[in-house]
Every structure is written in structure tokens, then in C-alpha cells.
mmCIF file as gemmi writes it, N, C-alpha and C atoms, coordinates in Angstrom:
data_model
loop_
_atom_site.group_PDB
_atom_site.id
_atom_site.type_symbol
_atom_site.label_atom_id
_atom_site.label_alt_id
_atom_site.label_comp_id
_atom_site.label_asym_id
_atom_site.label_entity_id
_atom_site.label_seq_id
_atom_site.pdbx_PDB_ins_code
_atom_site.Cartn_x
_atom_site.Cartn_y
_atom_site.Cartn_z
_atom_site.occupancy
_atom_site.B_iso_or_equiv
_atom_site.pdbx_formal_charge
_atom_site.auth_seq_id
_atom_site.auth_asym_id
_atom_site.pdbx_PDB_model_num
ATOM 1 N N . UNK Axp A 1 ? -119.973 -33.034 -5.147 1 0 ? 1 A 1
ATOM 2 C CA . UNK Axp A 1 ? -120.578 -32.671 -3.891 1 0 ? 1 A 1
ATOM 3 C C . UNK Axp A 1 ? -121.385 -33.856 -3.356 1 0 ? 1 A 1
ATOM 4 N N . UNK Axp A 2 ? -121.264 -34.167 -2.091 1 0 ? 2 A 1
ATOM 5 C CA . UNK Axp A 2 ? -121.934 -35.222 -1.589 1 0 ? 2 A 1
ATOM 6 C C . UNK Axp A 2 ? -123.075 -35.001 -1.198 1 0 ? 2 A 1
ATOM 7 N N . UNK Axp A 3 ? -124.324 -35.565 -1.614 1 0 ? 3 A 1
ATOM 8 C CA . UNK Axp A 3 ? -125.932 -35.38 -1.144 1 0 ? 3 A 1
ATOM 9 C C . UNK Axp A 3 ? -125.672 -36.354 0.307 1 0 ? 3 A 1
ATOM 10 N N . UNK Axp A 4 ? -126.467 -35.801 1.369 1 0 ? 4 A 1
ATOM 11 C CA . UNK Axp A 4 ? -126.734 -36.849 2.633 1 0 ? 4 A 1
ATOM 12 C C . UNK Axp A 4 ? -127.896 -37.629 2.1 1 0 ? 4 A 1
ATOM 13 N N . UNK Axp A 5 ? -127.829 -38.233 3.286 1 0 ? 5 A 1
ATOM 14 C CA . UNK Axp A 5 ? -128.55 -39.578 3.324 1 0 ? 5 A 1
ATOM 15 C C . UNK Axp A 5 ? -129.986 -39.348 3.43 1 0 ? 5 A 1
ATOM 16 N N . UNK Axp A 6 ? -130.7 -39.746 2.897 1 0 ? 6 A 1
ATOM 17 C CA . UNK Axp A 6 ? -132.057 -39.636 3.724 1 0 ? 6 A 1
ATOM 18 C C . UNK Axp A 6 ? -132.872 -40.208 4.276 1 0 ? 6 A 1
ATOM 19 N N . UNK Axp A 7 ? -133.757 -40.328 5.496 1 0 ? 7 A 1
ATOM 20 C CA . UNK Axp A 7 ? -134.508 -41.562 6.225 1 0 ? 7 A 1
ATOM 21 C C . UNK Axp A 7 ? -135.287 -41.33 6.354 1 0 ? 7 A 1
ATOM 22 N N . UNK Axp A 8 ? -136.434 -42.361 6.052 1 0 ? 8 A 1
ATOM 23 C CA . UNK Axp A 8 ? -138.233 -42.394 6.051 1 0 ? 8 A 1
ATOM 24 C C . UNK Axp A 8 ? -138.989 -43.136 6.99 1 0 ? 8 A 1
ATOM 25 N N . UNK Axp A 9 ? -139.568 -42.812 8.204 1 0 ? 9 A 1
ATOM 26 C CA . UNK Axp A 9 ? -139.864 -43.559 9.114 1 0 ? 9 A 1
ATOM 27 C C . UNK Axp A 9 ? -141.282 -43.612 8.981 1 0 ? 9 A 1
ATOM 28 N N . UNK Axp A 10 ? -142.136 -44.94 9.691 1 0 ? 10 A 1
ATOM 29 C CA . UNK Axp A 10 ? -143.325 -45.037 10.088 1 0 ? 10 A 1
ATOM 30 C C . UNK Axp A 10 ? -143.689 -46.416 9.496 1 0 ? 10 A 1
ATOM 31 N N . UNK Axp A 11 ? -145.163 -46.664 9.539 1 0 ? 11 A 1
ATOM 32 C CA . UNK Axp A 11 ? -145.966 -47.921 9.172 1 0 ? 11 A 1
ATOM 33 C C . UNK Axp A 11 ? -144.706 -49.122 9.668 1 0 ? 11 A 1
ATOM 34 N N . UNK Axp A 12 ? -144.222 -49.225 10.552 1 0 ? 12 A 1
ATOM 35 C CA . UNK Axp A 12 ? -143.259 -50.47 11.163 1 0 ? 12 A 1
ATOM 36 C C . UNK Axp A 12 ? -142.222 -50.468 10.376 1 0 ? 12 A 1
ATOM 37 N N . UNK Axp A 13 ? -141.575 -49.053 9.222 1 0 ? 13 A 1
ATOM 38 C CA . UNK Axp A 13 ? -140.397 -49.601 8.945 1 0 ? 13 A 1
ATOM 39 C C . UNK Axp A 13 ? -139.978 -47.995 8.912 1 0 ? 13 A 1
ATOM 40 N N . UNK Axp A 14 ? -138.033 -48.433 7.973 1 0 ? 14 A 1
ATOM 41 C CA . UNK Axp A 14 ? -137.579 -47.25 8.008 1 0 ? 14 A 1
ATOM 42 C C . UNK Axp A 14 ? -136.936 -47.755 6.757 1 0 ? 14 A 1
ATOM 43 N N . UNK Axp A 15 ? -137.149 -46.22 5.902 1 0 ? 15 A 1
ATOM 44 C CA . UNK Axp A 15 ? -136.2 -46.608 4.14 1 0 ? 15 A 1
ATOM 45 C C . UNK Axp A 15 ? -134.93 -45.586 4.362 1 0 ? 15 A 1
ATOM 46 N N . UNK Axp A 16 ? -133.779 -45.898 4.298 1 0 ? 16 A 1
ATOM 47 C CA . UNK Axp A 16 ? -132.918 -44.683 3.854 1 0 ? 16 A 1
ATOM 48 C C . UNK Axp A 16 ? -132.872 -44.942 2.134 1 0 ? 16 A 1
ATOM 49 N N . UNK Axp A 17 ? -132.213 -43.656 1.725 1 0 ? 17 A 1
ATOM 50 C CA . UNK Axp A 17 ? -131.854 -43.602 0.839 1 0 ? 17 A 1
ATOM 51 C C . UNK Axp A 17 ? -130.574 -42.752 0.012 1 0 ? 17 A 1
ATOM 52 N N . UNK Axp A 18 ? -129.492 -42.844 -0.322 1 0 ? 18 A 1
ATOM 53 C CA . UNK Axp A 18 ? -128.183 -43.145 -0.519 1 0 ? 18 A 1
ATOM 54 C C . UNK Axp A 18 ? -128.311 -42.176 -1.969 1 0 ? 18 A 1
ATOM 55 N N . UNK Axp A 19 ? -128.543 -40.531 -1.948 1 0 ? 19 A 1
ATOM 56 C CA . UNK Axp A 19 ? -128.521 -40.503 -3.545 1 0 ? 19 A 1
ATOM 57 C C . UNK Axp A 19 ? -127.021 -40.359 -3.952 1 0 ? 19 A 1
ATOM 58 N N . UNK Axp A 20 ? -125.877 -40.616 -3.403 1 0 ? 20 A 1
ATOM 59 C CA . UNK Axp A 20 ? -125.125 -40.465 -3.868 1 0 ? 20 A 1
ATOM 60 C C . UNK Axp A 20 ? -124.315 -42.165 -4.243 1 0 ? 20 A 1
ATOM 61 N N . UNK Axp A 21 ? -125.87 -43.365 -4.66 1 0 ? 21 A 1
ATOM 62 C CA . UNK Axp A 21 ? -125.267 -44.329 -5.399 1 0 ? 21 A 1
ATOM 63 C C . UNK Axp A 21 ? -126.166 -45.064 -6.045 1 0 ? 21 A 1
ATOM 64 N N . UNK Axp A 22 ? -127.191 -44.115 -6.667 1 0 ? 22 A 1
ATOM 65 C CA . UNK Axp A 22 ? -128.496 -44.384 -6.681 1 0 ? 22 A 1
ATOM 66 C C . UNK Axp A 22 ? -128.006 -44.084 -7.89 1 0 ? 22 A 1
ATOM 67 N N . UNK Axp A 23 ? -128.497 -45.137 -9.107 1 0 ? 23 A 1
ATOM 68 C CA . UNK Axp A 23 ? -127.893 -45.326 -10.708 1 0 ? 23 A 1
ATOM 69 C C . UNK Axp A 23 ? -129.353 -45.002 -11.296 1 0 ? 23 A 1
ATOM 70 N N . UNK Axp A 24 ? -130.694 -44.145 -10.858 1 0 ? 24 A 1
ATOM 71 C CA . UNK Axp A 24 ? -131.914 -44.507 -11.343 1 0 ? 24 A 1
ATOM 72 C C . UNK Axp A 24 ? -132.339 -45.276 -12.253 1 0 ? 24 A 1
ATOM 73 N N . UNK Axp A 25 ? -132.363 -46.45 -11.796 1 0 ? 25 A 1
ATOM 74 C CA . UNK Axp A 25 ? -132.94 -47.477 -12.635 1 0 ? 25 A 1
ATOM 75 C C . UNK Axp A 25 ? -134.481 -47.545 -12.311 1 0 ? 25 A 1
ATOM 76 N N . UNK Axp A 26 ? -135.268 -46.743 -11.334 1 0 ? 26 A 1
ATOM 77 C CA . UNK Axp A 26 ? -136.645 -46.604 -11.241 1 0 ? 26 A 1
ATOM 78 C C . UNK Axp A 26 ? -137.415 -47.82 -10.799 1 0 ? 26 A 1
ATOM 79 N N . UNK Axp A 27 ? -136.738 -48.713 -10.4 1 0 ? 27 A 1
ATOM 80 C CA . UNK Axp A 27 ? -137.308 -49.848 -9.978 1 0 ? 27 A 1
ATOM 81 C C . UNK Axp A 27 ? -138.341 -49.722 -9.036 1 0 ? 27 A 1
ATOM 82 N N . UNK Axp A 28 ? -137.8 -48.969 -7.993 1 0 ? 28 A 1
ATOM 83 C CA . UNK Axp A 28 ? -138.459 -48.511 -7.304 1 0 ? 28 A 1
ATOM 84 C C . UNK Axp A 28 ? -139.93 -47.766 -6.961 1 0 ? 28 A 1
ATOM 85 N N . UNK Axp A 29 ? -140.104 -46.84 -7.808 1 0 ? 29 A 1
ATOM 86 C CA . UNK Axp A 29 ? -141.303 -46.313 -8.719 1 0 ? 29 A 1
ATOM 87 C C . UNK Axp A 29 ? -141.963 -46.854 -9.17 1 0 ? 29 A 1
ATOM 88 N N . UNK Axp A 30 ? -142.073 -47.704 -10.302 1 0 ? 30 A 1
ATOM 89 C CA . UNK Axp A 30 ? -142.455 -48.956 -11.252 1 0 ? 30 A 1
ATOM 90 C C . UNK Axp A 30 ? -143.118 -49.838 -10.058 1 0 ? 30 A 1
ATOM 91 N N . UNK Axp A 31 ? -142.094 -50.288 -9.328 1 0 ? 31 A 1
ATOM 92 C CA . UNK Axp A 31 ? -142.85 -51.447 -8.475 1 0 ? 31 A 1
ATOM 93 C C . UNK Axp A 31 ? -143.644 -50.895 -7.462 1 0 ? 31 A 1
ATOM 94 N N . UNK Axp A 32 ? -143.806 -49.656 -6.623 1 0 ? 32 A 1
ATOM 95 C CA . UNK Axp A 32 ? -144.614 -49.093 -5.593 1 0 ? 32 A 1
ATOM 96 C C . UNK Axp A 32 ? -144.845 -47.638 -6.083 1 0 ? 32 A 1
ATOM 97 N N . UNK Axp A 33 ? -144.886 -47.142 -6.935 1 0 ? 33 A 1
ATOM 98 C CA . UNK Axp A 33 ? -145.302 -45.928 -6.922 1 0 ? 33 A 1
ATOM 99 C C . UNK Axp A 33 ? -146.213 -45.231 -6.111 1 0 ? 33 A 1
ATOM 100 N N . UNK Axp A 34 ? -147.164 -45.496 -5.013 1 0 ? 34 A 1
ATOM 101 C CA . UNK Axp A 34 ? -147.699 -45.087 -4.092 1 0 ? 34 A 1
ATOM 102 C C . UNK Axp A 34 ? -146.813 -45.001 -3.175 1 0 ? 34 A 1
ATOM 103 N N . UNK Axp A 35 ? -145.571 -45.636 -2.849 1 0 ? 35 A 1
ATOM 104 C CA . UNK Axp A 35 ? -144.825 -45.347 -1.631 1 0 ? 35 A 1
ATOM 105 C C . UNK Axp A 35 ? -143.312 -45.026 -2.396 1 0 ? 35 A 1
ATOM 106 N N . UNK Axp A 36 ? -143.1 -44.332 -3.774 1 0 ? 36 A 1
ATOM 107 C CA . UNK Axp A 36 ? -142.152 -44.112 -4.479 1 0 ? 36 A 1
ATOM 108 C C . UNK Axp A 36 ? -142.227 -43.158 -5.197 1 0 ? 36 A 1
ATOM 109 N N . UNK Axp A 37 ? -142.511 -41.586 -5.225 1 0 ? 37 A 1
ATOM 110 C CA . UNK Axp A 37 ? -142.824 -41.132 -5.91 1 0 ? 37 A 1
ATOM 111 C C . UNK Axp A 37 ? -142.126 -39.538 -6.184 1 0 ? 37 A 1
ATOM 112 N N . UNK Axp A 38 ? -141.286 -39.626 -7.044 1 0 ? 38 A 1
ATOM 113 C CA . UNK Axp A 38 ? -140.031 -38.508 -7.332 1 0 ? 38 A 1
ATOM 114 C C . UNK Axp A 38 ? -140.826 -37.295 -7.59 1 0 ? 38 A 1
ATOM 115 N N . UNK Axp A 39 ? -141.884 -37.594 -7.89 1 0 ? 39 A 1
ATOM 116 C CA . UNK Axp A 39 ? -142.781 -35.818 -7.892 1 0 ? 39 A 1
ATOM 117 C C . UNK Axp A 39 ? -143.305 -34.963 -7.032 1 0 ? 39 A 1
ATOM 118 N N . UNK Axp A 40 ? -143.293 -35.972 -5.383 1 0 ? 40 A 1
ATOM 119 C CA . UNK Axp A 40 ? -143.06 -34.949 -4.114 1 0 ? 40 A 1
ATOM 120 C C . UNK Axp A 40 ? -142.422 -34.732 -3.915 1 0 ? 40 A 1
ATOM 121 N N . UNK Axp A 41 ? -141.946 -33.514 -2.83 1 0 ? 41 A 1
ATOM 122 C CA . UNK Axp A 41 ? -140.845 -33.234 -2.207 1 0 ? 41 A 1
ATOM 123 C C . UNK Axp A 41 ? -140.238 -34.379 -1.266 1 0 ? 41 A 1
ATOM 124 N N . UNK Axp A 42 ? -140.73 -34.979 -0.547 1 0 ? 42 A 1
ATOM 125 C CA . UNK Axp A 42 ? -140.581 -36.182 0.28 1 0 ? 42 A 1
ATOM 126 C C . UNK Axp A 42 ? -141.522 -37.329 -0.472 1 0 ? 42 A 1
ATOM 127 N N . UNK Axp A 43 ? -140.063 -38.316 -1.013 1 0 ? 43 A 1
ATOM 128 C CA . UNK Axp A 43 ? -140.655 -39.066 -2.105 1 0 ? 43 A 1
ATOM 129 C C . UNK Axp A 43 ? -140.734 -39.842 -1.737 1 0 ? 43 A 1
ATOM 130 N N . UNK Axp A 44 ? -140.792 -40.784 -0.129 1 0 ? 44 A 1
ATOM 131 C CA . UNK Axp A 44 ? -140.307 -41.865 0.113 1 0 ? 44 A 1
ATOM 132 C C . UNK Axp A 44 ? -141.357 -41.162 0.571 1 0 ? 44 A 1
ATOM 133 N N . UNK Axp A 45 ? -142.867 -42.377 0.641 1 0 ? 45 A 1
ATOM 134 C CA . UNK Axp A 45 ? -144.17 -42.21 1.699 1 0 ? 45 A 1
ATOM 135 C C . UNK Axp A 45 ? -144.742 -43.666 2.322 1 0 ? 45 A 1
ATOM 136 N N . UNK Axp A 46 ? -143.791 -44.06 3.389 1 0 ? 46 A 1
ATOM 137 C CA . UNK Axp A 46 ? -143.882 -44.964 3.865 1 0 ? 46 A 1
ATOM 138 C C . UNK Axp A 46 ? -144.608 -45.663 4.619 1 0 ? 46 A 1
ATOM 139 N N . UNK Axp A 47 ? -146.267 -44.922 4.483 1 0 ? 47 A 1
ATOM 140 C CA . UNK Axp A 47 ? -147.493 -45.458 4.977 1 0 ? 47 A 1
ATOM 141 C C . UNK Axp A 47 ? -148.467 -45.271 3.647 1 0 ? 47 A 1
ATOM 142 N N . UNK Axp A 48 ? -147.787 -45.662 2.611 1 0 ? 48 A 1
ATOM 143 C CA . UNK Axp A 48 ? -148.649 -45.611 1.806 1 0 ? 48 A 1
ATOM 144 C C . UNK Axp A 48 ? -148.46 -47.473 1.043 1 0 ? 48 A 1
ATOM 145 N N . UNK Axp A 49 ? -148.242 -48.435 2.16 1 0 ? 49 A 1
ATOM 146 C CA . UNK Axp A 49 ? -148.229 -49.631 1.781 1 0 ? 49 A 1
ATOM 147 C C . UNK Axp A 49 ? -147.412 -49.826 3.184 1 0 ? 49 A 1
ATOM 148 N N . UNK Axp A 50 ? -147.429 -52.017 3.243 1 0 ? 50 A 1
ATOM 149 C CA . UNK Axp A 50 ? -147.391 -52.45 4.278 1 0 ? 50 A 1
ATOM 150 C C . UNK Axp A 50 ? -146.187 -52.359 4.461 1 0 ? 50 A 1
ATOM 151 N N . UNK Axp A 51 ? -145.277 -52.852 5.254 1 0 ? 51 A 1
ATOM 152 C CA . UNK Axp A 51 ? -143.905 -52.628 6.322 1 0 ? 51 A 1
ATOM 153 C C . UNK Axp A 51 ? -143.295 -53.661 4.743 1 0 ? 51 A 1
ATOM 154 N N . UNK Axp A 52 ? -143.481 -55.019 4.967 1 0 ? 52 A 1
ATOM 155 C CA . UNK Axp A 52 ? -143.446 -56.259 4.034 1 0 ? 52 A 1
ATOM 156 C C . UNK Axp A 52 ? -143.732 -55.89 2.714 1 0 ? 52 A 1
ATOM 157 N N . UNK Axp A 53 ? -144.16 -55.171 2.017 1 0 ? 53 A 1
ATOM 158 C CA . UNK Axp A 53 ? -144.142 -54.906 0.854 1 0 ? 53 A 1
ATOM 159 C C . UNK Axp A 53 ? -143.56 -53.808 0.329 1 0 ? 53 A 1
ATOM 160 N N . UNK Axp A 54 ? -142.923 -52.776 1.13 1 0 ? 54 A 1
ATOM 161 C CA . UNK Axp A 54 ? -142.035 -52.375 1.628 1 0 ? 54 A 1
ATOM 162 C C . UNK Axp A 54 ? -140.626 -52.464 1.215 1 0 ? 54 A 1
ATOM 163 N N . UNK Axp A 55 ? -140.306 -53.423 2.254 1 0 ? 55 A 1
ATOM 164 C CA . UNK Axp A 55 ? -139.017 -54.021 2.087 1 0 ? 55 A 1
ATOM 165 C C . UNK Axp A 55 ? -138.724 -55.39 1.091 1 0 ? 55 A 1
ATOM 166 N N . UNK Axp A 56 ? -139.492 -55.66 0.576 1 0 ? 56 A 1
ATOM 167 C CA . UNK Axp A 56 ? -139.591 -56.415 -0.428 1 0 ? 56 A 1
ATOM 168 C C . UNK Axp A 56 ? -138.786 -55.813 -1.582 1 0 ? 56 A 1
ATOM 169 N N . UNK Axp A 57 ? -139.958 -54.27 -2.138 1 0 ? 57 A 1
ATOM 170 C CA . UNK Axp A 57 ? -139.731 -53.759 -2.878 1 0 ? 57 A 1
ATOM 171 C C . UNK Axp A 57 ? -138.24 -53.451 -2.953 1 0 ? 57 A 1
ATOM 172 N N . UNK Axp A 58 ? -137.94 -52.8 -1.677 1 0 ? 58 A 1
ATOM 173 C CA . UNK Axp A 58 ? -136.493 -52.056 -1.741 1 0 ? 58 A 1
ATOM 174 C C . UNK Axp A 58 ? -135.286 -53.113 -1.544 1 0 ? 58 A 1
ATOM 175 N N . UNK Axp A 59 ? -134.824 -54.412 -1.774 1 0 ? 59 A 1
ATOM 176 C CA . UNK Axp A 59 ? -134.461 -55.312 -1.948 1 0 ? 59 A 1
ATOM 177 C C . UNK Axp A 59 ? -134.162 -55.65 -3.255 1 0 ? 59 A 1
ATOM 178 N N . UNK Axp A 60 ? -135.177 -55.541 -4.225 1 0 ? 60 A 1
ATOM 179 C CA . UNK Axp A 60 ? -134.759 -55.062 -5.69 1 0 ? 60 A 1
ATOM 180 C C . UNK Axp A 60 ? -133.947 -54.001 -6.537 1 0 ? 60 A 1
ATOM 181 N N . UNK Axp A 61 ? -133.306 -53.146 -5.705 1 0 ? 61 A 1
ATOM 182 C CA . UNK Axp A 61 ? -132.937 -52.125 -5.547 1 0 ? 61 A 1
ATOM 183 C C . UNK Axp A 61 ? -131.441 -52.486 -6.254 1 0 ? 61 A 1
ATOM 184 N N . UNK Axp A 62 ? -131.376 -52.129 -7.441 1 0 ? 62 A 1
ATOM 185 C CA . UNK Axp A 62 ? -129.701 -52.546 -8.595 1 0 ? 62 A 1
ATOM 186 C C . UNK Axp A 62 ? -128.657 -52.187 -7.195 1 0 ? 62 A 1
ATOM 187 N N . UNK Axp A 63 ? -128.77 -51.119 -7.08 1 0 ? 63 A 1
ATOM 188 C CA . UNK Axp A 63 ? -127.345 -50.046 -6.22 1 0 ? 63 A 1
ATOM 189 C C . UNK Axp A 63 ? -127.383 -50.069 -5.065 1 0 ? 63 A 1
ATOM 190 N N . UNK Axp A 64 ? -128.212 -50.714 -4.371 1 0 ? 64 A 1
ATOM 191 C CA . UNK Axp A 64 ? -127.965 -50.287 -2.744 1 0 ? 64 A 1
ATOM 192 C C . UNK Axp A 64 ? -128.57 -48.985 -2.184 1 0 ? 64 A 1
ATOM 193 N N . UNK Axp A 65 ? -128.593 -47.944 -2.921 1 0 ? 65 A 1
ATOM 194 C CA . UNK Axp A 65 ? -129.123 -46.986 -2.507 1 0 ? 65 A 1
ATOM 195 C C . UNK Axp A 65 ? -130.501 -46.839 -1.203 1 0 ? 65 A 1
ATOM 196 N N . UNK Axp A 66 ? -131.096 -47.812 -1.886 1 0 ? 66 A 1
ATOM 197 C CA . UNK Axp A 66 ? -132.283 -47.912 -1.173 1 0 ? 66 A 1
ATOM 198 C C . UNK Axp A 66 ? -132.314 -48.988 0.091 1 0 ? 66 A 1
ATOM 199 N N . UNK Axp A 67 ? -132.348 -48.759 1.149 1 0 ? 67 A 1
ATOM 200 C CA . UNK Axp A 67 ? -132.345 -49.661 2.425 1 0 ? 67 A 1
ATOM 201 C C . UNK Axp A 67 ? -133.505 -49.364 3.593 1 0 ? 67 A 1
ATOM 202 N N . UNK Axp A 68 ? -133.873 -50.814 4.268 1 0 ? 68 A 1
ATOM 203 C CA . UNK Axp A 68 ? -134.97 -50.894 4.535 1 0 ? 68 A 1
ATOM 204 C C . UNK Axp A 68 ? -135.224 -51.869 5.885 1 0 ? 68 A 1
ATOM 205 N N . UNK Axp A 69 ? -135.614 -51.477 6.824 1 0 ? 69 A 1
ATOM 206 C CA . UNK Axp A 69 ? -135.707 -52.501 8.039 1 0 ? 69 A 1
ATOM 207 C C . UNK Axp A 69 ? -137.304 -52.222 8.851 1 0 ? 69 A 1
ATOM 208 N N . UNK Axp A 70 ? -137.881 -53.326 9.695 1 0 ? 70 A 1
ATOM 209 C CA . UNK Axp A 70 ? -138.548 -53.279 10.234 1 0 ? 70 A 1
ATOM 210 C C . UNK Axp A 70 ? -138.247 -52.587 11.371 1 0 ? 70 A 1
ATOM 211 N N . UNK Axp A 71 ? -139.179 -51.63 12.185 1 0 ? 71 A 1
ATOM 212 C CA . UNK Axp A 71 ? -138.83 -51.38 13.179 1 0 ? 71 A 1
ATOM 213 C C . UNK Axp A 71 ? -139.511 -51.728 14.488 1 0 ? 71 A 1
């Protein structure tokens, strides 16, 4: 079954996220856990750090899953 996509807007950017290629390697978490955090319902909190640190983070990202632009 295919999960959709999901998109996180605000603080000057936007994250989607791809769970259907997302290998959890947790990188994500580990490196921002204030703006990464699988124990809310909406885990992607994209004013909880800058636009640039941000997309930094999600750039490290093994799978692609995670994508990220200024807006």
C-alpha cells in the first residue's frame, strides 16, 4: 500500500517527506530532534530551527525521502 507524501511548511522553508522510501536510518532525529520528532503526530516541526539548518540537515538524508527548499 502506498503512504502519500507529506509537506511541512513555515519558518522560510518546506520539508516533504516520502515514507514510502524512507529506510529509517534516523539521521534525521539524531541531527535535529527539535524539528524531527517521530513521537508527535506531525513530526516534521519546521519552526523549531532556522530555514538553513533545516535544509542542511535534510541533505544528509541516506534515501531521499526527506526534501527540502527555501521558500
Amino acid at each position: 500500500m502506498t503512504k502519500r507524501l507529506q509537506t511541512y511548511q513555515g519558518n522560510g522553508v518546506e520539508v516533504t517527506f516520502d515514507p514510502n522510501i524512507c529506510t529509517h536510518s534516523a539521521k534525521c532525529v539524531r541531527g535535529l530532534p527539535a524539528v524531527f520528532d517521530t513521537r508527535r503526530q506531525r513530526w516534521v516541526d519546521v519552526d523549531a530551527a532556522s530555514a538553513d539548518e533545516i535544509i542542511a540537515q535534510v541533505a544528509k538524508c541516506p534515501s531521499g525521502a526527506l526534501q527540502a527548499r527555501k521558500l
